[in-house]
C-alpha positions as CSV (number, residue, x, y, z in Angstrom):
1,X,155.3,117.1,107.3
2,X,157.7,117.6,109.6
3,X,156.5,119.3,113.3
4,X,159.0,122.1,112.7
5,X,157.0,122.9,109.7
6,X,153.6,122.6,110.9
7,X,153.7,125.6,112.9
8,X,154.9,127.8,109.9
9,X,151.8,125.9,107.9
10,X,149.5,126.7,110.4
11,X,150.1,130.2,110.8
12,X,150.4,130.8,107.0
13,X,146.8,129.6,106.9
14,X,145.4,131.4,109.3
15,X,147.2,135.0,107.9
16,X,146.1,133.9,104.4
17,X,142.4,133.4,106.4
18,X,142.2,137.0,107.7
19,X,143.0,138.6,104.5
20,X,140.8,137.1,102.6
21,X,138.2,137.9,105.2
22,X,139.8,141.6,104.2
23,X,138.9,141.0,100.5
24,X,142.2,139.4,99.3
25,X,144.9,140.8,97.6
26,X,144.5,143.6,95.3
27,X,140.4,142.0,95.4
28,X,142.2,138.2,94.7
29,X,141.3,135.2,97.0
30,X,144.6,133.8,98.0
31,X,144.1,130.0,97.5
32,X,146.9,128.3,99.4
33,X,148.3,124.9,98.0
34,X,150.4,122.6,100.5
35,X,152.7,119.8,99.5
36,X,154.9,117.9,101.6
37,X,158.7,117.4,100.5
38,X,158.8,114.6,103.5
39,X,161.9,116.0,105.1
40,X,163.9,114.7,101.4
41,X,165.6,117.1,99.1
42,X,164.9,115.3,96.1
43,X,161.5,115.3,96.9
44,X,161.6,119.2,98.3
45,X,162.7,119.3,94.3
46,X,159.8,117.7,92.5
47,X,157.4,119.3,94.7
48,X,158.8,122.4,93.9
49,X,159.1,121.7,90.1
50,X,155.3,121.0,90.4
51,X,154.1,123.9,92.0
52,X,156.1,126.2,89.3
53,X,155.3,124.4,86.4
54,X,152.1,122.7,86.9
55,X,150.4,124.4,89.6
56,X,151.4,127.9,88.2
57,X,151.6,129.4,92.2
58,X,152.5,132.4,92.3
59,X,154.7,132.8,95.3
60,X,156.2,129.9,97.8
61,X,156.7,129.7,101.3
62,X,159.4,127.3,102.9
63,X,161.2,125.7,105.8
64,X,165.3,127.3,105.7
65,X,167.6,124.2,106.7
66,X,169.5,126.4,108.7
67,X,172.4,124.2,108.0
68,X,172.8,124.3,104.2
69,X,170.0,126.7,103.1
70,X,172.0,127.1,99.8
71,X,170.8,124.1,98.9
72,X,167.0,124.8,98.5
73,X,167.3,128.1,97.2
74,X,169.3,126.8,94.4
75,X,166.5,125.2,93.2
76,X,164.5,127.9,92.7
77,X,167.0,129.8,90.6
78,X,166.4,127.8,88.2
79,X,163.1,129.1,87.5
């Protein structure tokens, strides 16, 4: 994982912390699941793939490549 994206990962988990501390969401645990794309697209991809399909997650949270963030978005679309 990337140190860019380490700071976003970190702070995630620590806001997912103190709600559930506050009883969750709508009385739901948030249980976060991390992958790591390892800074590859095609990768980014798959991971994606198997958090949608296999892991069932209900929302994502991701890096912007600030220089061509049309190309991760697109892959969610998909879905």
């Amino acid at each position: 994982m990337a140190i860019s994206e380490t700071s976003l990962r970190d702070m995630l988990l620590f806001a997912f912390d103190e709600i559930n501390k506050s009883g969750g969401v709508l009385g739901k645990q948030i249980d976060p699941v991390i992958v790591d794309g390892a800074s590859d697209w095609p990768t980014f991809g798959e991971k994606a793939k198997q958090l949608l399909e296999e892991d069932k997650v209900a929302v994502t949270f991701r890096m912007l490549d600030i220089r061509k963030p049309q190309d991760g978005a697109a892959r969610f679309r998909k879905r």
